[in-house]
N, C-alpha and C positions, 0 to 999 in steps of 0.2 A: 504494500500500500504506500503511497505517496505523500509528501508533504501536503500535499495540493488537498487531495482526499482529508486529510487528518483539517485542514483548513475549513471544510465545508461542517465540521461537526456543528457551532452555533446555530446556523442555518436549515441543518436540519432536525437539529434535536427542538428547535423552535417550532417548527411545522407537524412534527410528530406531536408536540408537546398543545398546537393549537385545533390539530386537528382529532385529536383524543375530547377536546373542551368541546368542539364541535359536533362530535359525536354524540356525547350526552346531552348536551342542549337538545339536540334535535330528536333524541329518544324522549325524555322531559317534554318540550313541546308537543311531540305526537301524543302522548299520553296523558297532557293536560287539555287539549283537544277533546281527547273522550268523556274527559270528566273527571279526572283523576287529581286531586289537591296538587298544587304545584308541587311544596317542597316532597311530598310522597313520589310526584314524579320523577323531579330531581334525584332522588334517592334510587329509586329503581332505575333510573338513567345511567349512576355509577355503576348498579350493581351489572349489571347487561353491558353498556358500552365499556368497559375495561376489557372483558375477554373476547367481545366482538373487534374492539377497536387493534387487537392481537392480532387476530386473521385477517381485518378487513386494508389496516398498514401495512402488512407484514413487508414489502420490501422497503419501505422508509424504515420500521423498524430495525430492518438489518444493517443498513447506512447508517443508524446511531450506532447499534452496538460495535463495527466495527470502528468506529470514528473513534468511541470511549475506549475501546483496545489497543489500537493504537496511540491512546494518548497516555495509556496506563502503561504501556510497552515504552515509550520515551521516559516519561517520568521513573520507571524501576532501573531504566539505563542509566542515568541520570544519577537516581540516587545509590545504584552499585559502584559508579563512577567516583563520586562523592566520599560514599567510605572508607572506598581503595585507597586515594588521597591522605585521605585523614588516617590510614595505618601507613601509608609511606610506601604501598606499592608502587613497584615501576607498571605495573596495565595501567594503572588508574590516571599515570600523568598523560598528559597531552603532550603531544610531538612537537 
């Protein structure tokens, strides 16, 4: 994965993140349409659109998790990097 990839994480974890909100609203909506108390709605809109919102993203989904993987893969380099330094390895210095 690429710099470029790990760059788009904000962007997508934002969209995943608006489009989950999205999802429940519009479950809520549908369901207060029928007659249903809003915040009951609202509630059964979490309960439903979380593991709908699972299948129904799943390739944005995937675009976050790999984006957080590799951000978590830099960061553990980083901080192995970090340590080595700090006990006075030669791997850990820079060239």
């Amino acid at each position: 994965m690429s710099d470029e990839k790990a760059g788009t994480l904000p962007r997508d974890l934002t969209l995943y993140l608006l489009a989950r909100f999205v999802l429940v609203g519009v479950i809520g909506w549908a369901l207060s349409l029928v007659g249903v108390p809003l915040l009951v709605a609202l509630l059964i809109g979490l309960v439903v659109g979380l593991p709908l919102g699972l299948l129904l993203f799943r390739p944005l989904n995937a675009r976050v998790t790999a984006g957080l993987a590799k951000r978590n893969e830099n960061s553990a380099r980083a901080r192995a990097q970090l340590r080595a330094q700090l006990r006075g390895d030669a791997a850990g210095q820079p060239e």
